[in-house]
N, C-alpha and C positions, 0 to 999 in steps of 0.2 A: 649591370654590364658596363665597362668603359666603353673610352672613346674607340680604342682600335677596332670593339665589335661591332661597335653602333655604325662605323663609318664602314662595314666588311659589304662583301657584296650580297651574302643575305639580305640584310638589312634594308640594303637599298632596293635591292629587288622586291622586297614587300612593299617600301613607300610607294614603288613606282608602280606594282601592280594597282595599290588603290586609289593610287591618282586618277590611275585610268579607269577602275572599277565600283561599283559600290562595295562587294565584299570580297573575300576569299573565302570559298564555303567548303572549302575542306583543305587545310593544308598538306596533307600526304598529298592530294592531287596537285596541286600548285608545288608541291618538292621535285614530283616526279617529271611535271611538264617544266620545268626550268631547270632539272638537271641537277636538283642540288640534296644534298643530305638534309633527311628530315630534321633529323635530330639538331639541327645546326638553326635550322628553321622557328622549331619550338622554343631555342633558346633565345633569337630574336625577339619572339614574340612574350613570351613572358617578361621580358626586361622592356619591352615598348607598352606592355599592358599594366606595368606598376606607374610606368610617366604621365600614363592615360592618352597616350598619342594611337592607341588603337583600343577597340573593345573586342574579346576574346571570351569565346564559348567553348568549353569542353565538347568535345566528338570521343566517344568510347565504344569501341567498334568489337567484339571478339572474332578473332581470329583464331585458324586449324590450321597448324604447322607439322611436317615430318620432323621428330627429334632424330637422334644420332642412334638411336635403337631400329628404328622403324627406315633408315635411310637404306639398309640390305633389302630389307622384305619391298622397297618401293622396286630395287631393281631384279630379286630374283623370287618372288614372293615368299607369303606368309609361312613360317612353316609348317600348318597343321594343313594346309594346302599342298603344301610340299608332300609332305608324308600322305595323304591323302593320296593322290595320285602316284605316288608310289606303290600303293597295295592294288594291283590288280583284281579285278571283279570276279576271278578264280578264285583271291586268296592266295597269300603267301607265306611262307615260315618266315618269324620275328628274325631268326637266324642269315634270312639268304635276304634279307632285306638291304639292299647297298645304301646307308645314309649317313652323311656326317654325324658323329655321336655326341655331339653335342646340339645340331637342330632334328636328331635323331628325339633325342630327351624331351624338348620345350614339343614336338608337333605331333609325339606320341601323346604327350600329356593332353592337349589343347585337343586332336581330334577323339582321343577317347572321352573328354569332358562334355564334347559337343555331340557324343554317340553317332559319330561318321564312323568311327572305327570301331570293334572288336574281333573278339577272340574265340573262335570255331571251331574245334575238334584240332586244338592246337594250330591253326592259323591267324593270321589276320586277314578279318575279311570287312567290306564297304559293307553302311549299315543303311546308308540312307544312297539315291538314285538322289544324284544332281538336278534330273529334272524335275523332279518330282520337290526340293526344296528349295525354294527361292533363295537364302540366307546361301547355301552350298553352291547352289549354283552362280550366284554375280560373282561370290568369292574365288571360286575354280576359273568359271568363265576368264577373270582377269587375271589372273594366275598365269592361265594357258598365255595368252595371248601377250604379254610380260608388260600391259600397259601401266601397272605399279598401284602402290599402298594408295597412291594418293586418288585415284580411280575408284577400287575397293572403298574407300572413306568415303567419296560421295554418296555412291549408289547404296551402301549402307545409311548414311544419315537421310538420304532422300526413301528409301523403302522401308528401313526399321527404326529411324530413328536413333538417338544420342546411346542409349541404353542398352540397345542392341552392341554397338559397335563395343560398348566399355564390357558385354559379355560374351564378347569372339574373343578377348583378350589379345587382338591385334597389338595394341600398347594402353598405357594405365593411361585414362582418360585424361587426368589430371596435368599429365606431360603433353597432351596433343592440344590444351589451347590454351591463348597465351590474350590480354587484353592489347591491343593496339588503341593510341591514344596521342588524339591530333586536335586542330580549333579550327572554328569557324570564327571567321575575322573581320571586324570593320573600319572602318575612322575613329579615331576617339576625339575626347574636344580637344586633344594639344594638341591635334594632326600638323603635320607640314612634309610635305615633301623632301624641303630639306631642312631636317631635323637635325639639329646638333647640341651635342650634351653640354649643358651650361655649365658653368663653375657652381662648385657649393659653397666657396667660403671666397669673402671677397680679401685681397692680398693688398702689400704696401703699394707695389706696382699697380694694380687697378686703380686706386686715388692718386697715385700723382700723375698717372696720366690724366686722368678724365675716362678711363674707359671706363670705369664703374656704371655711371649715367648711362651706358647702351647695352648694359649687357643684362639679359637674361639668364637671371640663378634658379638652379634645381630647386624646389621647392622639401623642407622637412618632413617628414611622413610623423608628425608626431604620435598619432597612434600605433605605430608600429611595434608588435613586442619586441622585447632583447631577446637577445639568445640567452636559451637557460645555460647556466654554467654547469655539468657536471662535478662536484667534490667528493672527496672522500669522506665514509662513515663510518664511525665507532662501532664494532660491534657492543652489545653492553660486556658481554664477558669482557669485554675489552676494559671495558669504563669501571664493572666492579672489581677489575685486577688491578687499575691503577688505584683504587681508592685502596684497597689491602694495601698495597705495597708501600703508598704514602703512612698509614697506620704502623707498620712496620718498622719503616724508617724513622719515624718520629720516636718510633720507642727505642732505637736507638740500634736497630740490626742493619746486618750486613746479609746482602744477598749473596745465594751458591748460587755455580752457574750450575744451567742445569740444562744444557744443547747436546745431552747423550741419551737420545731416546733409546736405545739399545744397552744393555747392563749383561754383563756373569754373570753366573745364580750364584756367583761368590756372594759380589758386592748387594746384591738383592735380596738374597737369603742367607747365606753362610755364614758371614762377616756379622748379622744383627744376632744370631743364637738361632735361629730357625732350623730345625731340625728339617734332616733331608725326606722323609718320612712323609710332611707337612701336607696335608690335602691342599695347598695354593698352590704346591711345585708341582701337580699336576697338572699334563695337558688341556684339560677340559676346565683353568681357572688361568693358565697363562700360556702365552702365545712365544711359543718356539721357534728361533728362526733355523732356515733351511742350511741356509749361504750369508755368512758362513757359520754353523753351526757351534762350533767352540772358540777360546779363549785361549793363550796360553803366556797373555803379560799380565799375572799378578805376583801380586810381590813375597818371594818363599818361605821368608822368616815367618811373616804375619798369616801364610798360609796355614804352615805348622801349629801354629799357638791355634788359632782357630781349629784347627783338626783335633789337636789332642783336648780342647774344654769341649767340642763336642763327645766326645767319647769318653772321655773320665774326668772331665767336670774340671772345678779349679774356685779358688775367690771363693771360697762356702758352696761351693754347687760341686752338684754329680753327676753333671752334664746329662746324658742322654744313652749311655753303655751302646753305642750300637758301634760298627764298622764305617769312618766316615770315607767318602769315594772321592777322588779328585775329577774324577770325569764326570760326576754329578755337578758337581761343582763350576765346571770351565763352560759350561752350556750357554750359551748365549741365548737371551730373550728381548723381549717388549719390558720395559721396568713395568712392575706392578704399582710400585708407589715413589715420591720422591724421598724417600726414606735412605734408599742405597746411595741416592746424591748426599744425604747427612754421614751413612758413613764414611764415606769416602773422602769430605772434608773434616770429621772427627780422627780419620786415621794421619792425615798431612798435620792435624795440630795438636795430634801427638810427636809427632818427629822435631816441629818446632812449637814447644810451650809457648802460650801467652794468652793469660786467660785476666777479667771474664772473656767470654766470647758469646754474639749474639748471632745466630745465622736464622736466615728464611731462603724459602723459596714458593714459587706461583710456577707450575706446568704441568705438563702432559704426564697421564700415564696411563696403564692398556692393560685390560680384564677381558678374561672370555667370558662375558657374562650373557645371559640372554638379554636380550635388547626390548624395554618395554618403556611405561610411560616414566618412569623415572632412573634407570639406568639403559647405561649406554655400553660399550665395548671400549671406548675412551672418554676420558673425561678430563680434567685438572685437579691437581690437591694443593692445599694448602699448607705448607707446614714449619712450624715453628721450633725452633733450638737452641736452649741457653746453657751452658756448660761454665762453670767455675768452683770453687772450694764451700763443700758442705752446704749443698743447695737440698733443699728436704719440699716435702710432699706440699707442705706449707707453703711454699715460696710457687708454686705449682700454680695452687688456687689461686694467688693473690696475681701473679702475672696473667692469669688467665681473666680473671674480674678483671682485671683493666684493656686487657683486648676484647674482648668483647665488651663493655661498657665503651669503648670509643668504636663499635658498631652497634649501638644503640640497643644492646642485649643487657638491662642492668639484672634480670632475673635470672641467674644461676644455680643448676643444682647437678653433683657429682655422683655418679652409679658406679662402683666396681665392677672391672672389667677382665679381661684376659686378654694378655698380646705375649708373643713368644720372647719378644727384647724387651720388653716393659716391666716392671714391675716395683712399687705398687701400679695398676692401670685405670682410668675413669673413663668411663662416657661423658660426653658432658653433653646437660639440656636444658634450653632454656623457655622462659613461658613464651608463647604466641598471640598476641592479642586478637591477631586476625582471625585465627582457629578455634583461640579459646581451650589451648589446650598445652602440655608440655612436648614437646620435639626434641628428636636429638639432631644436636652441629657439630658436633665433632666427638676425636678423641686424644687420649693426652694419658702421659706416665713418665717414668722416669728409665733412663736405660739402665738394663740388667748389667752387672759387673763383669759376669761371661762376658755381654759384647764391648763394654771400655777396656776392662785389662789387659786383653789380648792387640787390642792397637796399642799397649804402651801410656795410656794416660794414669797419670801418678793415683793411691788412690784415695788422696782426699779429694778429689774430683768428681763428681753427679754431674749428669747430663738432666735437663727436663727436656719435653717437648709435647708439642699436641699437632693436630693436623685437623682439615677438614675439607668437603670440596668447595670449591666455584661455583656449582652449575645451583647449588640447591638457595643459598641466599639471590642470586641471581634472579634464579626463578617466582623467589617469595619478593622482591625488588618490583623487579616487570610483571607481575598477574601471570606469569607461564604456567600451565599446569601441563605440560608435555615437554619434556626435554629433548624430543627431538622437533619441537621447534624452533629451539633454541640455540642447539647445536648439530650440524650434521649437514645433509644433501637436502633435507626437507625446509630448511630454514628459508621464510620468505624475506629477501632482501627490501622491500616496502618498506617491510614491520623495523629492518633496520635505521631506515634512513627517517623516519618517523619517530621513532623511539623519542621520550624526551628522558630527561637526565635526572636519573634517580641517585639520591643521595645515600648513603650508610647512614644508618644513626635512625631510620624509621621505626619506629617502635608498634 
């Protein structure tokens, strides 16, 4: 506390009370008999209790307070009391009953819970005689007489006890008390009456006057902790995405952007050769959005060409013979993969040549998958893309040995595959020492000619490419074996800021 507090009249009024006193043994009472705000008091005293000019005991006292629920029922009581007395000891029809329909609801529920009230050859009728129940009767008793909740409260905590009152459901017990929390206060050895806050650092002016010699400095608290600093922490997804991307980079790619979580099932499926047919364009494997439902900026030339090699084929293919739909087509979705991100920069460098060309990208994409220990309904993919003149299956394998060997994967081995825009197509798997077994990390092919000649790219041009996710090196990285630890609402932030820093290249 500065000097302006130390010198306030709190302040002084506590020196001077214990000048005059041995203690203060309860500062609420000393707040109340000198007129001043507690709170203003406490903060005196903690700031006189760290200079040791007073010695300071906790008082923790619980206290029962009316909250803002219970302030009605203090002035016009409770409503299962209310409704109580409402039903006549004849009984009357729920119908001819006059009650606000809203303290109608809470004190029909509360007296038929408590069996004051039921229901009689279609009336309401009293179940219990007031005098005949004590719990009924103090409650009625102070009802009638409008002495309020805060009445009701005592003679409940005095006759039935805490337990009682939290099951008349008067108000949730939890809201009715609150800790009050004050000191019992003495001399400390720096006492002085008139205490004043010394200097902590002594200045030019203090030596050359001479004041230095008379003055009395605050004393260091060297034990004192710091304050913790709160920082910001890595997720690892975080850390094992910059490590890819650095990987990436080095070998010599250029990042797509990829900030359109929202795609057409053009550029998602149309545009790669995915027939409209395809068990993924279904709802139950991809999420449809509402608002706004379709598309209607793509681009018409390139629509065409894709329409017609879907339906009578083209480039040595026989495409798919069916009827293709433009309004299947214009739907808007969640991207399944960042794959429609590769189209869609394959399509722009077809309009301006200039190859090679190396693209990546690391983001978001969205399956309606069921959700268990190892998938999720979002996750991240990985995916890789190299395009230039007369690239063959060969050049596939040999890029791919080298990404993965600079992720410390040197065992590789290649499975045929099927993808709808791929073709030849590979799983790729590599050994796991930790397992002790072979895994699959991805997958990888080359695009079909259906889906480059219809963007226009020349056709001694091959595309390769492979993909794989984030979540699953990650999880073999950090020990995860639940990927919704990893990712999602369940993720313990602890486990993040603990984390230490795991390298690529772990074999």
């Amino acid at each position: 506390m500065g000097d302006k507090e130390e010198k306030s009249a709190e302040g002084q009024a506590v020196l001077d009370f214990l000048y005059e006193n041995d203690e203060i043994s309860n500062t609420g009472d000393f707040a109340s008999a000198a007129g001043i705000d507690h709170e203003l008091v406490v903060n005196v005293i903690k700031s006189f209790s760290a200079r040791r000019i007073v010695d300071a005991q906790d008082i923790k006292t619980e206290k029962y307070v009316l909250t803002d629920e219970g302030k009605p029922y203090a002035v016009d009581g409770s409503p299962e009391c209310r409704f109580f007395l409402a039903v006549p000891p004849e009984g009357i029809s729920p119908d001819a009953l006059q009650m606000d329909p809203a303290l109608y609801k809470i004190g029909r529920t509360q007296a038929f819970r408590n069996k004051w009230v039921g229901v009689e050859n279609s009336l309401l009728r009293r179940k219990v005689n007031c005098n005949l129940n004590p719990m009924v009767h103090y409650l009625i008793l102070n009802d009638q007489s409008m002495n309020g909740l805060s009445t009701i409260f005592c003679l409940c905590v005095l006759k039935f006890g805490l337990y009682d009152l939290y099951l008349i459901k008067i108000l949730r017990l939890s809201t009715f008390c609150r800790t009050w929390k004050g000191f019992s206060v003495r001399k400390g050895p720096e006492y002085t009456r008139d205490h004043k806050k010394g200097p902590t650092d002594i200045t030019r002016d203090h030596i050359l006057s001479g004041e230095w010699k008379n003055l009395k400095f605050n004393q260091f608290n060297c034990n004192a902790q710091g304050k913790y600093v709160e920082g910001g922490h890595l997720h690892p997804l975080l850390k094992v995405r910059e490590q890819f991307r650095k990987i990436f980079l080095e070998m010599g790619f250029e990042e797509m952007p990829t900030n359109n979580y929202v795609e057409s099932s053009f550029w998602n499926f149309d545009a790669l050769f995915q027939p409209q047919q395809h068990p993924a364009r279904d709802s139950h494997d991809t999420f449809f959005l509402k608002v706004p439902s379709t598309t209607k900026q793509l681009p018409e030339d390139y629509v065409e060409r894709v329409k017609n090699v879907h339906e009578s084929g083209g480039y040595g293919s026989k495409g798919y013979n069916y009827e293709w739909k433009r309004d299947e087509a214009e739907k808007n979705l969640l991207r399944t993969h960042t794959t429609a991100v590769s189209s869609r920069m394959l399509y722009l460098l077809a309009q301006k040549p200039s190859f090679p060309k190396r693209y990546f990208s690391i983001d978001r994409v969205f399956r309606n998958e069921a959700v268990d220990r190892t998938h999720l309904a979002e996750f991240h993919q990985i995916e890789g893309v190299i395009c230039d003149h007369g690239l063959s299956l060969a050049d596939l394998i040999k890029v791919l040995k080298d990404f993965f060997a600079r992720l410390g994967m040197s065992k590789l081995r290649f499975k045929p595959a099927y993808n709808p825009y791929t073709s030849p197509s590979m799983e790729i798997f590599s050994y796991h020492e930790g397992f002790k077994k072979w895994v699959e990390v991805g997958n990888s092919g080359m695009f079909r000619p259906e889906m480059l000649r219809p963007m226009g790219l020349p056709e001694d041009i091959t595309v390769i490419a492979w993909g794989l996710s984030l979540e699953r090196p990650t999880m073999i990285l950090y020990g995860y074996d639940n990927i919704r630890d990893l990712f999602g609402h369940k993720v313990n932030l602890k486990l993040i800021k603990e984390n230490q820093i795991c390298r690529l290249g772990i074999k």
